[in-house]
C-alpha positions as CSV (number, residue, x, y, z in Angstrom):
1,X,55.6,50.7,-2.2
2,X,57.9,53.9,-0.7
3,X,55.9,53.7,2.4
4,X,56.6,49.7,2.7
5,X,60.5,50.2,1.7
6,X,60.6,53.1,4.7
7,X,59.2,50.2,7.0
8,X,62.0,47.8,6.2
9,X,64.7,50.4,6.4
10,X,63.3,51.6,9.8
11,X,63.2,47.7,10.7
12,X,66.3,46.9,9.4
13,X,67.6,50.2,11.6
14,X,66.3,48.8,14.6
15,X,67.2,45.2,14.1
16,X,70.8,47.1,13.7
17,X,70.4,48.7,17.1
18,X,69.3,46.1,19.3
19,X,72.0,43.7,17.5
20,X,74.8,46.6,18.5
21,X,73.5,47.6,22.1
22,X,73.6,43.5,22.5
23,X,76.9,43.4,21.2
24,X,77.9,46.4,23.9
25,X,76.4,44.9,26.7
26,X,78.6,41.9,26.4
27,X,81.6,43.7,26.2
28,X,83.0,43.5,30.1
29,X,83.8,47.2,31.0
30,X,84.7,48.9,34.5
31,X,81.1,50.0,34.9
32,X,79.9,47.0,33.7
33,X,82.2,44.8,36.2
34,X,80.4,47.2,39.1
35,X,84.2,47.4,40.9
36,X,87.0,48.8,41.1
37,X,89.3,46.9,38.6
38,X,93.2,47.2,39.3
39,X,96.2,45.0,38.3
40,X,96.0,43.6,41.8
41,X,92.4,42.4,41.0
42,X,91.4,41.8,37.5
43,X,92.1,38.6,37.1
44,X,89.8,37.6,40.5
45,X,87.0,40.2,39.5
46,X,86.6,38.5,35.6
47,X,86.7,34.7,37.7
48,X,84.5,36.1,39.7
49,X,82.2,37.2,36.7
50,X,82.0,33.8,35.5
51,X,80.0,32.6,32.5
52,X,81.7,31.8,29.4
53,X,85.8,31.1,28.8
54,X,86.1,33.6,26.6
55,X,85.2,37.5,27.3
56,X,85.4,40.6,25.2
57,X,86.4,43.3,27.1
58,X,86.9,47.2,26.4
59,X,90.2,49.2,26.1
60,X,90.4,49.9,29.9
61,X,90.1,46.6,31.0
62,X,92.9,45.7,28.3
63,X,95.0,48.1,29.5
64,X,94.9,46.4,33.1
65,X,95.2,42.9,32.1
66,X,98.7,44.1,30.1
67,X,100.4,45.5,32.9
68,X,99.1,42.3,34.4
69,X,99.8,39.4,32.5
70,X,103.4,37.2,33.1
71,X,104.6,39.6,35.5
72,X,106.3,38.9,39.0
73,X,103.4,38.7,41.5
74,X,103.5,41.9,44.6
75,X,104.4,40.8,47.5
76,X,101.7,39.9,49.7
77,X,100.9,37.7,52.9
78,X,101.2,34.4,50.7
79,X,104.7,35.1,49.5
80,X,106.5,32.8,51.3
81,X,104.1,29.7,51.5
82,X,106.1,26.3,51.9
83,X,104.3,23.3,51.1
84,X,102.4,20.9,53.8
85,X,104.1,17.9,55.0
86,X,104.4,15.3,52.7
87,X,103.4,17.5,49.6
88,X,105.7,18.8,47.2
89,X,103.5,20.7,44.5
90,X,100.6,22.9,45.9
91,X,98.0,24.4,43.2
92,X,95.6,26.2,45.0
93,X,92.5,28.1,43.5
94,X,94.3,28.6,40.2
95,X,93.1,30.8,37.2
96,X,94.9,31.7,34.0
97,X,93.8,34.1,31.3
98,X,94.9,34.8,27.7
99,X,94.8,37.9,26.1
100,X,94.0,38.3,22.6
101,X,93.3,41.9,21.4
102,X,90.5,42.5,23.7
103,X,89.3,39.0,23.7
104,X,90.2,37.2,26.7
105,X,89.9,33.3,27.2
106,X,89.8,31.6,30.4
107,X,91.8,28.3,30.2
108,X,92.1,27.3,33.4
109,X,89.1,28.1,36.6
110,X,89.6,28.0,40.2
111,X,91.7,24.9,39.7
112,X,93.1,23.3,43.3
113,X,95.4,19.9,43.4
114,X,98.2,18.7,45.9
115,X,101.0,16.2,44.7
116,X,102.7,14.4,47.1
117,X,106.8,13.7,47.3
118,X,107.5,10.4,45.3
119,X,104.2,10.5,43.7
120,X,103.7,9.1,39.7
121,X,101.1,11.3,38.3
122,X,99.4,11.6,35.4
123,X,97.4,14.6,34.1
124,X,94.7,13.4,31.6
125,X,92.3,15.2,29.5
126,X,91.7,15.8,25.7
127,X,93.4,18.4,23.7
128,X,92.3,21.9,24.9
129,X,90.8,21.1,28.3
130,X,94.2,22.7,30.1
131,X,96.1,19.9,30.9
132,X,99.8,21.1,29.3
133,X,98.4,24.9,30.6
134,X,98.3,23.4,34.3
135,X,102.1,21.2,33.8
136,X,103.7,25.1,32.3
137,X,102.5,26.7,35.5
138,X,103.4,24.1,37.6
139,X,106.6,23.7,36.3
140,X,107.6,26.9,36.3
141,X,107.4,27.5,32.5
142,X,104.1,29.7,32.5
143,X,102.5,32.5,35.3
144,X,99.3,32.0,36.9
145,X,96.8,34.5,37.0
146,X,95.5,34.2,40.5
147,X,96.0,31.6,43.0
148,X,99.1,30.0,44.6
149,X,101.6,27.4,42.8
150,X,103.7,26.1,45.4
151,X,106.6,23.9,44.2
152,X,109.1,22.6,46.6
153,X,109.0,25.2,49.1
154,X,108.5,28.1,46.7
155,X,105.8,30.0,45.7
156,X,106.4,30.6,42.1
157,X,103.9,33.1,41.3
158,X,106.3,35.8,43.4
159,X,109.4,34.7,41.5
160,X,110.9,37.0,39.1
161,X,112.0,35.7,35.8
162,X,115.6,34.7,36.7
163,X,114.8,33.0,40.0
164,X,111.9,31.3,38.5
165,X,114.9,29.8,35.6
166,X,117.1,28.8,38.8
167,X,113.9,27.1,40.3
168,X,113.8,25.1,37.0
169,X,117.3,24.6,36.8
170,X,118.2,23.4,40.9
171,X,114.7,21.5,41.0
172,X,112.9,19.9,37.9
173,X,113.4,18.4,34.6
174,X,111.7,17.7,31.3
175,X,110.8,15.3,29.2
176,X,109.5,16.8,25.6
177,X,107.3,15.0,23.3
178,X,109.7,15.8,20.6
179,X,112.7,14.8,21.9
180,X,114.7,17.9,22.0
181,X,118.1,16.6,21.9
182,X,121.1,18.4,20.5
183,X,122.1,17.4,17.4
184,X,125.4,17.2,17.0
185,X,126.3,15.8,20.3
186,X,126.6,11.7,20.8
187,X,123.8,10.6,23.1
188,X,126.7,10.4,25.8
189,X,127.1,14.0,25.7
190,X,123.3,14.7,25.6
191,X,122.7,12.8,28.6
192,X,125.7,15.0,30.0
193,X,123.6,18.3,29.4
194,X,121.2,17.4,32.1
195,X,124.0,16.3,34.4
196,X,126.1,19.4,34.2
197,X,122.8,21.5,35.7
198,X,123.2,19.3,39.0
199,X,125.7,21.6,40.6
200,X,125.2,19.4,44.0
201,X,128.0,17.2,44.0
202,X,126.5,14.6,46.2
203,X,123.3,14.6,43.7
204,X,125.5,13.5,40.6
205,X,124.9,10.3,38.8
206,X,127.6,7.8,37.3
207,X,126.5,8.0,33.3
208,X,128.2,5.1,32.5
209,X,126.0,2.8,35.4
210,X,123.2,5.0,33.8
211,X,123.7,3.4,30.0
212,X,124.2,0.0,31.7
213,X,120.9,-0.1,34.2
214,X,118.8,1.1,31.2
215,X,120.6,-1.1,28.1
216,X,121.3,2.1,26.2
217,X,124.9,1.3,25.7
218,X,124.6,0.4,22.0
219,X,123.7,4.0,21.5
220,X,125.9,5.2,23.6
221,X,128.3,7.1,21.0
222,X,125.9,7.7,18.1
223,X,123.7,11.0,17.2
224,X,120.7,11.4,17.3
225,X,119.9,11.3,13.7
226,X,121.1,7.5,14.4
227,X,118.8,6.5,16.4
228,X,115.0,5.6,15.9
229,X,112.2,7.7,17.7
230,X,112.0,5.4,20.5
231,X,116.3,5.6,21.3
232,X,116.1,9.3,21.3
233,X,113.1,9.3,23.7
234,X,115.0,7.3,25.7
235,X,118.1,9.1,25.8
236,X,116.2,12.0,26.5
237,X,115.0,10.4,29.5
238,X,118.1,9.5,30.7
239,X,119.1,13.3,30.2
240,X,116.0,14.1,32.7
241,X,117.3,11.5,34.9
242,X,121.1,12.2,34.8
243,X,120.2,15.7,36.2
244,X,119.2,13.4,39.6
245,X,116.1,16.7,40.4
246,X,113.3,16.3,42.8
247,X,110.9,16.5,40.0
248,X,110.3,15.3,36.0
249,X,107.7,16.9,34.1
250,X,107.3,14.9,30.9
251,X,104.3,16.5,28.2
252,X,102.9,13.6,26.0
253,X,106.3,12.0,26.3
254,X,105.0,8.5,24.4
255,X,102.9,11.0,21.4
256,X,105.2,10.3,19.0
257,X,106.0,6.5,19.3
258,X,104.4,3.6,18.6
259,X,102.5,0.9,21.0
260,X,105.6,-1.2,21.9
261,X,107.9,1.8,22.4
262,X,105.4,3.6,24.5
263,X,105.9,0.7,27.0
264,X,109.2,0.3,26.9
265,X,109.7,4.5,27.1
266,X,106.7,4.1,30.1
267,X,108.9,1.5,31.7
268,X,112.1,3.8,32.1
269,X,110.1,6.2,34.2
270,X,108.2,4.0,36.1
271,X,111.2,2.4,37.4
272,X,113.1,5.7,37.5
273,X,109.9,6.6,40.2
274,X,110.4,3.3,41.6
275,X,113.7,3.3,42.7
276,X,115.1,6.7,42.4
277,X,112.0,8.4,44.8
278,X,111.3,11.0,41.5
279,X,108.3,12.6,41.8
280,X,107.0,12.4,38.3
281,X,103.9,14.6,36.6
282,X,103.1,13.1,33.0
283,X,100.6,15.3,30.7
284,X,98.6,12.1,28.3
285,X,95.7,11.9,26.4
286,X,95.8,7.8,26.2
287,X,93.5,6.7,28.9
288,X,95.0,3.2,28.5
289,X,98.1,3.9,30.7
290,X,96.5,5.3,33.8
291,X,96.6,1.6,35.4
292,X,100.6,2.6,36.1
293,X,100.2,6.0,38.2
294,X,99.6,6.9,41.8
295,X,97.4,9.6,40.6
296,X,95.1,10.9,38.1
297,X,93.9,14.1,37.5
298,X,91.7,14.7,35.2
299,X,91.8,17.9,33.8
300,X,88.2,19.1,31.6
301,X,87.1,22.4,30.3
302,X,89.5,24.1,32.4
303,X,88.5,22.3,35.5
304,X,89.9,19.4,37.5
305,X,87.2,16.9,37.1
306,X,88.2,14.3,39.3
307,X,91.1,13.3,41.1
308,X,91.6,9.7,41.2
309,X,94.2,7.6,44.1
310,X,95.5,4.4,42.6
311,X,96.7,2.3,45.7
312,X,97.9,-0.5,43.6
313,X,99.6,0.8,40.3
314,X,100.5,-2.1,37.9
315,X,104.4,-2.0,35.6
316,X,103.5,-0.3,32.1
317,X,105.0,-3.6,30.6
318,X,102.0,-5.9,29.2
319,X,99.6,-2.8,28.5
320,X,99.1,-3.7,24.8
321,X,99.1,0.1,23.9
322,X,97.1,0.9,20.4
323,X,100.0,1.7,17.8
């Protein structure tokens, strides 16, 4: 019996062994990587690794990917990349990593996609493929980890904080899923936020022709906690437009509202596209909708799956959305 017991310890011992030097093997370590690993190259060397999204790696490898992660890019021979003719977003062999203790995930992989000047876009995909991860960097709102983002003219990963908030505020706008309107201001005055960031005099809008072109003017002068979901989505829209920039980013911007409203809210910013020349990028999950853009990309796993070219897109109204 003491013999037998002495067996199973000195199994259990060994199972214990092989299950821990498995465990170390997996861990992604400077030897293990085989290279040099810097700040400069981290990020390259673990895409380069490949295999799962998610990595376990040891302290020294954590230690890089810190002094790494959100900061203002060295300059380098891509600095000052300007976009190719026509194009006014560039994404180009883009990775980005989060770090959790010294788990890192891999949300996005070598992702590459050009939007043209003008262009309606949509970026579809379910929940966690990357599709809001690849509108942040875009937008300006998020860092890459390797790869180029060029965004009209400017290459944002070499941006430092402050000129990558006067990027946001000379060039784009948003559209939140939740709205995101002050409270205590009329919808007037909230549609007035987004054109007091358009310092270009010539850009400027007339709000009142604004209220009018859309029929807003019956909510016009009453808060937002007046309105129904639909009125404040559409006042927010209006804000986005009022701010006359190159580009609106809108994330989910129909999530919250029902079918009908979705094609009314749809409707605003395919005519604002239409007759304004707005390039718009719209994050959705609905596959129903993407009859009305230029563009899809579809965005899975971290990967652009396919990028598909509408040459005829059809007016949101008459979609019959799902409520």
């Amino acid at each position: 019996m003491e013999t037998k017991n002495n067996k199973d310890l000195e199994q259990s011992k060994q199972e214990t062994k092989t299950t821990m030097d498995a465990d170390q093997s997996s861990i992604l370590s400077k030897k293990s990587l085989g290279v040099k690993v810097t700040k400069k190259n981290v990020f390259e060397v673990l895409n380069a690794d490949g295999g799962s999204n998610r990595m376990t790696v040891d302290r020294s490898i954590v230690k890089i990917l810190k002094k790494a992660a959100n900061k203002k890019r060295s300059k380098d021979e891509n600095k000052d990349l300007k976009n190719s003719e026509n194009a006014i977003i560039e994404v180009k062999n883009v990775s980005k990593y989060y770090l959790s203790g010294n788990t890192v995930t891999r949300v996005l992989k070598d992702v590459s996609v050009t939007i043209n000047k003008g262009e309606f876009v949509l970026i579809f995909g379910k929940s966690g493929g990357g599709k809001s991860t690849l509108l942040n960097l875009i937008s300006g709102l998020d860092r890459p980890s390797n790869g180029q983002v060029i965004v009209c003219d400017k290459n944002l990963p070499y941006l430092s904080d402050l000129n990558l908030t006067l990027f946001r505020r000379e060039h784009v706008s948003f559209i939140f899923q939740n709205y995101n309107l002050l409270q205590n201001l009329s919808g007037y005055d909230n549609v007035e936020t987004g054109a007091y960031l358009q310092k270009d005099k010539s850009k400027k809008l007339d709000l009142d022709n604004l209220f009018k072109e859309f029929d807003m003017e019956d909510v016009k002068h009453k808060f937002p906690a007046q309105m129904s979901g639909g009125q404040q989505q559409r006042i927010s829209i209006l804000r986005a437009l009022a701010k006359n920039a190159e580009i609106i980013f809108a994330d989910e911007p129909t999530g919250a509202l029902d079918g009908n409203t979705s094609e009314i809210v749809l409707s605003y910013l395919w005519d604002i596209n239409k007759k304004y020349g707005t390039t718009i990028v719209m994050v959705t999950h609905d596959p129903l909708i993407d009859k009305i853009a230029d563009k899809v990309i579809r965005v899975k796993e971290g990967r652009i799956e396919e990028v598909e070219i509408n040459p005829n897109p059809s007016h949101p109204k008459g979609l019959h959305l799902r409520d």
